[in-house]
VOPAGU-2260 file (C-alpha; in pm, 1 decimal, decimal comma):
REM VOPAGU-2260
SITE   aa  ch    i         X         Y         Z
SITE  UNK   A    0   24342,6    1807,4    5785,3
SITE  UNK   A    1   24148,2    1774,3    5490,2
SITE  UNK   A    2   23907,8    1412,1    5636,1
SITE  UNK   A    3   23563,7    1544,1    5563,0
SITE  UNK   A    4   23637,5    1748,1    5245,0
SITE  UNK   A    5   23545,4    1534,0    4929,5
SITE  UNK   A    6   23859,6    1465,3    4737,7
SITE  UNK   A    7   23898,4    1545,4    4413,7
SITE  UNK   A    8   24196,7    1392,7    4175,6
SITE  UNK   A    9   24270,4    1597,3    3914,0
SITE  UNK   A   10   24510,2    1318,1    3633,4
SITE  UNK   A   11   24689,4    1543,0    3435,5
SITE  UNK   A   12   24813,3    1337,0    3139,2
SITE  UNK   A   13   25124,4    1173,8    3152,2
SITE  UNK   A   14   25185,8    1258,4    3536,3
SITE  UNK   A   15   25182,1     923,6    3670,6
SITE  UNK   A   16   24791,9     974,5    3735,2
SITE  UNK   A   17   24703,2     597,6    3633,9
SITE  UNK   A   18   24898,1     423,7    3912,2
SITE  UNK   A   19   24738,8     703,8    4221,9
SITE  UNK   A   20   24408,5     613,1    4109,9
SITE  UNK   A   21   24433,0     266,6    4149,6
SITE  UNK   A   22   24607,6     340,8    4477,3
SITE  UNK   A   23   24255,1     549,4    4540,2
SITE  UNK   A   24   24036,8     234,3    4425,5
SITE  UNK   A   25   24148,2      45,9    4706,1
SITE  UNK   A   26   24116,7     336,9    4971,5
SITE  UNK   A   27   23718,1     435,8    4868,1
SITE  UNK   A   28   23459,9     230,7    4814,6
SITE  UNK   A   29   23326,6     161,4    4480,6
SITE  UNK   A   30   22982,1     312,1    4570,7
SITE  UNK   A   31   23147,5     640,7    4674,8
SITE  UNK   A   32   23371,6     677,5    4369,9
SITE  UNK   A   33   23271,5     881,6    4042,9
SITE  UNK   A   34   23529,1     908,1    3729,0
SITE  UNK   A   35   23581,6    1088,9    3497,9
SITE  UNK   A   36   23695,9     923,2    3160,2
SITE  UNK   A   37   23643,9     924,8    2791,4
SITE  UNK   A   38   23337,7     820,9    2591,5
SITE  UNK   A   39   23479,2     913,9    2226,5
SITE  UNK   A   40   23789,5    1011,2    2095,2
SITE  UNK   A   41   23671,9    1370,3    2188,1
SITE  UNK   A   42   23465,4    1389,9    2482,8
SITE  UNK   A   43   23462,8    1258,7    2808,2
SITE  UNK   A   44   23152,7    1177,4    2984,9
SITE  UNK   A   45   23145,1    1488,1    3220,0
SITE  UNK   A   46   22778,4    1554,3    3141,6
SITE  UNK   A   47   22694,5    1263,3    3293,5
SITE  UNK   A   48   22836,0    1356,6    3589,2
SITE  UNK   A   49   22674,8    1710,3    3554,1
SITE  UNK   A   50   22351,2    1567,6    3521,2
SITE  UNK   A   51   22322,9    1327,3    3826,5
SITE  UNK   A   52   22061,3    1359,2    4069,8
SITE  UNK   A   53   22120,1    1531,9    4420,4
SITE  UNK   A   54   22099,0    1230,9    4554,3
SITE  UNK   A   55   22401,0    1067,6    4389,8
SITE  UNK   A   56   22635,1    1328,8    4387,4
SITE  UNK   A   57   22608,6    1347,3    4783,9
SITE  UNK   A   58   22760,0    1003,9    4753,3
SITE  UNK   A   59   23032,1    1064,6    4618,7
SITE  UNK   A   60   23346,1    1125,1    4771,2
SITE  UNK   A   61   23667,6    1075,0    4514,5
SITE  UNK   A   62   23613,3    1249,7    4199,3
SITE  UNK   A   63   23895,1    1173,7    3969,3
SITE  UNK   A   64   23978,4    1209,6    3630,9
SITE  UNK   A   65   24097,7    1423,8    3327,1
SITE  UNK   A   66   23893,6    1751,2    3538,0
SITE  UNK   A   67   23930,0    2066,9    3482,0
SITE  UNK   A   68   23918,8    2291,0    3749,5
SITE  UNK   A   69   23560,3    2417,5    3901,7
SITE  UNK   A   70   23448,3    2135,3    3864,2
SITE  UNK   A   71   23398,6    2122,7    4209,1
SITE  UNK   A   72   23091,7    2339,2    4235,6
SITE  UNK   A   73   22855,4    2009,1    4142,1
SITE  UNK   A   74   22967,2    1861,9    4420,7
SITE  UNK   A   75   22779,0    1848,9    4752,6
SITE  UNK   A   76   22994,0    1942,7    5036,2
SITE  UNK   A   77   23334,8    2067,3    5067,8
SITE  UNK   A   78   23605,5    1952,4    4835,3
SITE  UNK   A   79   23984,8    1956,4    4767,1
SITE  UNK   A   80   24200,2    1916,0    4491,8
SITE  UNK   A   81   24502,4    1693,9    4492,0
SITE  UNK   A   82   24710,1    1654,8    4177,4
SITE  UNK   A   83   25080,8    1536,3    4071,7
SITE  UNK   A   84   25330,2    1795,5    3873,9
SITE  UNK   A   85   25573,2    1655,8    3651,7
SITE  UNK   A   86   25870,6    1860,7    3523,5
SITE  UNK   A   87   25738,0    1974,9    3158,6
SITE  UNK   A   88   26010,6    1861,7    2961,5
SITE  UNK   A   89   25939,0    1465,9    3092,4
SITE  UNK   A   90   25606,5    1542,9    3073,3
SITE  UNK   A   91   25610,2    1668,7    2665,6
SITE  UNK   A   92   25844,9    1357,1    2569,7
SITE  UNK   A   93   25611,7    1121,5    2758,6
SITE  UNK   A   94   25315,3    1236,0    2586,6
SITE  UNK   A   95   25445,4    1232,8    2262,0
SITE  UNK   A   96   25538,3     909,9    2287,6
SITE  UNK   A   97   25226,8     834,7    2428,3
SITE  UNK   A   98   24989,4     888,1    2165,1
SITE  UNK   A   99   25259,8     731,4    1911,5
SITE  UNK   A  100   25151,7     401,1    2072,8
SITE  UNK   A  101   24819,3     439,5    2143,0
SITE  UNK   A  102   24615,6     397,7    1789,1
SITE  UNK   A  103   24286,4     499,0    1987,7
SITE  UNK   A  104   24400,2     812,8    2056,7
SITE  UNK   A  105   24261,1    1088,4    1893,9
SITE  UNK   A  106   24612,4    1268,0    1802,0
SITE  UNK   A  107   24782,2     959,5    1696,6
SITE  UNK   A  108   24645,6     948,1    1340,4
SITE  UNK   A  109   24731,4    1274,0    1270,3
SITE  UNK   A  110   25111,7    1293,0    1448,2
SITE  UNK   A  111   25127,3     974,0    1241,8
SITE  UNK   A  112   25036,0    1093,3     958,1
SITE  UNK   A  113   25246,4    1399,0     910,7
SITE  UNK   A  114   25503,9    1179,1    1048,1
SITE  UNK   A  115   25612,9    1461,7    1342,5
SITE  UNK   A  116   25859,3    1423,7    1507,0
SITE  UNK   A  117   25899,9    1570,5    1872,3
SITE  UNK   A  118   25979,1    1914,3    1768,4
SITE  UNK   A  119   25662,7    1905,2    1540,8
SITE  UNK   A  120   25435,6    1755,0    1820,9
SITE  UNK   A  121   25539,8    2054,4    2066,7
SITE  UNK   A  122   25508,6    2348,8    1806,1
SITE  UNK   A  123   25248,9    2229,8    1545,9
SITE  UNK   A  124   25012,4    2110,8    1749,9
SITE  UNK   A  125   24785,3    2370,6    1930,5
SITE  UNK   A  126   24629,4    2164,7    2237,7
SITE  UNK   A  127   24536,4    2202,2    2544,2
SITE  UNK   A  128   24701,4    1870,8    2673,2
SITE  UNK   A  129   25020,7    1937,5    2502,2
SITE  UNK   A  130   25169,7    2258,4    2570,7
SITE  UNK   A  131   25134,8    2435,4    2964,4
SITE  UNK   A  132   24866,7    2169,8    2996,0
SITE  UNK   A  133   24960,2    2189,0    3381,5
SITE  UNK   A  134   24844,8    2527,8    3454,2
SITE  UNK   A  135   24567,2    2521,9    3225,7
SITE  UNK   A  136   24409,6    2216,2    3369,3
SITE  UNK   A  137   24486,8    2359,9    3763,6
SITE  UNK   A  138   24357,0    2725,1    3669,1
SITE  UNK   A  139   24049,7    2643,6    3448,1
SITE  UNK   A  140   24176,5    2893,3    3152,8
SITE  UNK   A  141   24299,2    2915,7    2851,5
SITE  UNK   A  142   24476,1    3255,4    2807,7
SITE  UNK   A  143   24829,3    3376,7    2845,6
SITE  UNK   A  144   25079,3    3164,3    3036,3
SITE  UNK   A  145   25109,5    3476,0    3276,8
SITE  UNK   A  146   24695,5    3450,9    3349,7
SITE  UNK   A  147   24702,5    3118,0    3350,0
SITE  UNK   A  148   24986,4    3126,8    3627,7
SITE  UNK   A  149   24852,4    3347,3    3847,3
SITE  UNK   A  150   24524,4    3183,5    3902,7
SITE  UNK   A  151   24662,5    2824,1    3928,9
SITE  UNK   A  152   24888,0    2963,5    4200,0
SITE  UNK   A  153   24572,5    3092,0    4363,5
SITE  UNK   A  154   24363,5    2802,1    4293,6
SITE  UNK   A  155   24629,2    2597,4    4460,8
SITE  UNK   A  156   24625,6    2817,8    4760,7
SITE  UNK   A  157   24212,6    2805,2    4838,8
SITE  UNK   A  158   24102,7    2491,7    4720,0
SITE  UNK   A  159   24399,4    2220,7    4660,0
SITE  UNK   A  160   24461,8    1995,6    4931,8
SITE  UNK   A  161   24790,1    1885,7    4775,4
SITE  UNK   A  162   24987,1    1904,8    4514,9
SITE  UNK   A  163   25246,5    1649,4    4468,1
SITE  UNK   A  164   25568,5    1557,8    4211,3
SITE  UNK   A  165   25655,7    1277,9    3964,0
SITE  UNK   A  166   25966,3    1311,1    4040,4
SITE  UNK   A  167   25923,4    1273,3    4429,1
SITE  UNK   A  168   25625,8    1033,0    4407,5
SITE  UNK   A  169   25670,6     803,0    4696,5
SITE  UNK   A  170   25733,9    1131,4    4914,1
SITE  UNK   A  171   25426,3    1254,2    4767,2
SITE  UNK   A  172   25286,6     933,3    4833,1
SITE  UNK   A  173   25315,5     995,8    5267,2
SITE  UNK   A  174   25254,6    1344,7    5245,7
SITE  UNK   A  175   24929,3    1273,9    5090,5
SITE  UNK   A  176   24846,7     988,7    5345,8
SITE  UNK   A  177   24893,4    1215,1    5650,6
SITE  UNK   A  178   24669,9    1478,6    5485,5
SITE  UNK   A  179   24349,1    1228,3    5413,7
SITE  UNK   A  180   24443,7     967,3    5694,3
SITE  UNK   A  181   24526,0     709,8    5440,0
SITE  UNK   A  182   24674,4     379,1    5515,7
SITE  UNK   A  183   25035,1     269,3    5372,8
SITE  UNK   A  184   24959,0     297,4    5009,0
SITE  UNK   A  185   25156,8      28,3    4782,2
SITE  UNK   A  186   25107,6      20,8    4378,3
SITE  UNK   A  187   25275,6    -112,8    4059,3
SITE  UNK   A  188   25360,4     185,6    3811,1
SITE  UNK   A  189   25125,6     167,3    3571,0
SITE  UNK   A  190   25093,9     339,0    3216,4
SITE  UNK   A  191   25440,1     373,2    3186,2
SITE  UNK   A  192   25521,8     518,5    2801,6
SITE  UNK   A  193   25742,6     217,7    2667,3
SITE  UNK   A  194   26011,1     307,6    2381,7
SITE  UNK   A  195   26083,7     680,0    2485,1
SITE  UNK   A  196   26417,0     858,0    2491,7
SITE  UNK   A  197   26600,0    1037,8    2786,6
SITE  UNK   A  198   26561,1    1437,0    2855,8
SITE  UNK   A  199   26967,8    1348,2    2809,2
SITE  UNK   A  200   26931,1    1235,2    2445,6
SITE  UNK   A  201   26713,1    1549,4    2345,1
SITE  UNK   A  202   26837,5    1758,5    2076,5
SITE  UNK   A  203   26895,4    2139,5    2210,2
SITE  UNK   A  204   26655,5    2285,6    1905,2
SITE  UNK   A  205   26325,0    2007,8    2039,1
SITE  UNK   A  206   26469,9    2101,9    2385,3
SITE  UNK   A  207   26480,8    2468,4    2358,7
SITE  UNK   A  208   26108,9    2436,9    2166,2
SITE  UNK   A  209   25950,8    2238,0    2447,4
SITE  UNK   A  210   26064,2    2495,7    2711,0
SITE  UNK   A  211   25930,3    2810,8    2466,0
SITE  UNK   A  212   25593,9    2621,5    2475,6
SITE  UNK   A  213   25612,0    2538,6    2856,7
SITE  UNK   A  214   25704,5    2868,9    3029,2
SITE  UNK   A  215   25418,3    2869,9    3233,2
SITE  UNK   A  216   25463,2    2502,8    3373,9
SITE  UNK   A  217   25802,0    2544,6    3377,2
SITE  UNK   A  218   25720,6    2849,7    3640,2
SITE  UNK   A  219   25444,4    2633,2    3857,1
SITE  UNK   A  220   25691,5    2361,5    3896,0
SITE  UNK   A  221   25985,3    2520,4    4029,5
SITE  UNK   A  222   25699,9    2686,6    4240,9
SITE  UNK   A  223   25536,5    2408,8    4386,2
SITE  UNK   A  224   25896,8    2228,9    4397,8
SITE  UNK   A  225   26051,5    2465,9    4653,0
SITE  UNK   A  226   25756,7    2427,5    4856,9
SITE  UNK   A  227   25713,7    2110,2    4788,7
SITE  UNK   A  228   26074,0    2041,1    4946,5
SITE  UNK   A  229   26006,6    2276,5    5270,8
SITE  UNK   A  230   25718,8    2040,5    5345,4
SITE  UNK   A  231   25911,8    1746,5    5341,3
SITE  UNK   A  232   26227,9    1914,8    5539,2
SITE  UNK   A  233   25929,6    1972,8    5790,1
SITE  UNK   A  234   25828,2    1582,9    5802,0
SITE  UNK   A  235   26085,3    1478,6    6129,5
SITE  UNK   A  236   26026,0    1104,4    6011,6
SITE  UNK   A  237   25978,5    1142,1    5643,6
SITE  UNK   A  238   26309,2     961,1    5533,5
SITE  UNK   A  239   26205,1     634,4    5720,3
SITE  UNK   A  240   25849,5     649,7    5577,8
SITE  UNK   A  241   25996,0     679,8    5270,8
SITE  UNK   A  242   26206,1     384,3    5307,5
SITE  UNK   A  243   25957,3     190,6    5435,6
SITE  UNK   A  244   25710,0     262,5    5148,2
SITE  UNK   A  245   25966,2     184,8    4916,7
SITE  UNK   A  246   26034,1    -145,6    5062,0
SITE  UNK   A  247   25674,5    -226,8    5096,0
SITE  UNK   A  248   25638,9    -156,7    4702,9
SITE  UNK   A  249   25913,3    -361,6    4633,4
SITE  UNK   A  250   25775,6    -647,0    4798,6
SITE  UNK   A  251   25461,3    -613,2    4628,4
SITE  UNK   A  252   25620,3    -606,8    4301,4
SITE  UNK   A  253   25817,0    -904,0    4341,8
SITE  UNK   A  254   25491,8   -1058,2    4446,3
SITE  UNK   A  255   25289,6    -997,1    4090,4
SITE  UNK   A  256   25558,5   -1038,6    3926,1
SITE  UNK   A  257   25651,3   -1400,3    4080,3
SITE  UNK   A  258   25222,4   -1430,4    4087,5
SITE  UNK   A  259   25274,1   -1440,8    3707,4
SITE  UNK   A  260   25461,8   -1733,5    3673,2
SITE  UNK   A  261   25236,3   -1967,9    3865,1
């Protein structure tokens, strides 16, 4: 059990890290909370976090944001990692979507632009965020996808409480809650990339492109995913939490959504 470690949420773009940290919001008070967002186009306002006294960093408790990871050495106390996978071929069409819609974001003018098109996006584009941003983010490098692999896998195993799936995100949801104590969570997806295509409708060349450029996530996911579903085999009443939290959410849905009509 992970109670008295700080927690630290690592939002890997595109990996449903919007709607968990509202979901964290409610479960940590305000006072307690630091994040971790941008200030420009090009920088996020980590410094600032850096740069707090001793005195305010021992109150915090959630760190969350676009991190990086070591981060964790300016905190007081111990702390663990929890972040969300996504399987890198969602993840790449997402994102590329993404920042077609979003005017304020520093790639957009640029993709734009050059009108790219996904295949462009995933092998014109040297970023961090773009291509095996999953292990880069988790290790805290940026070298070869088999460096970068190895010490996210080892970073996982000393100093993530969790690691969670997209995919599975309601089962992620309860594993997470047993971990930190947390009560029922409930949430509206939020951030969701509108106008995107299927994996399905993916042409083999952007397909076969995206997994060239994604070898190394492609590895941490299938990783994480087999142990992932062991934990969950181990849950003896994880199919009725499960149920119950998607119930819950669907209730709570149907009560914004009929909320916005009165």
């Amino acid at each position: 059990m992970d109670l008295e470690k700080n927690l630290i949420f690592m939002h890997i773009p595109k990996n449903a890290g919007t709607t968990l940290d509202t979901i964290l919001n409610r479960i940590y008070p305000s006072e307690s909370i630091f994040s971790i967002h941008p200030v420009s186009n090009n920088k996020l306002n980590t410094d600032e976090f850096i740069n707090l006294k001793e005195s305010e960093k021992k109150k915090i408790r959630l760190l969350k944001g676009h991190i990086n990871f070591g981060i964790h050495k300016y905190l007081a106390g111990e702390s663990g990692y929890v972040t969300l996978l996504r399987r890198p071929e969602e993840r790449i069409i997402s994102y590329y979507y993404f920042v077609l819609s979003k005017p304020n974001h520093r790639l957009h003018e640029r993709v734009k632009n050059e009108n790219m098109s996904l295949y462009d996006f995933v092998t014109k584009l040297d970023e961090g965020d773009i291509n095996n941003a999953q292990i880069r983010e988790i290790s805290g490098l940026n070298d070869t996808d088999e460096v970068m692999l190895a010490k996210a896998l080892d970073n996982i195993e000393k100093h993530f409480s969790f690691v969670g799936l997209v995919e599975k995100y309601d089962e992620s949801l309860i594993l997470l809650q047993q971990i930190y104590g947390f009560k029922m969570p409930y949430y509206k997806s939020l951030n969701v990339t509108p106008k995107r295509i299927s994996i399905e409708e993916l042409d083999e060349r952007t397909l076969n492109a995206i997994v060239e450029h994604n070898k190394g996530d492609i590895q941490l996911y299938n990783i994480i995913e087999k142990k992932f579903n062991q934990e969950l085999e181990n849950q003896s009443n994880s199919i009725f939490l499960v149920a119950k939290i998607k119930f819950i959410n669907k209730l709570y849905s149907f009560y914004n959504y009929s909320k916005s009509f009165l």
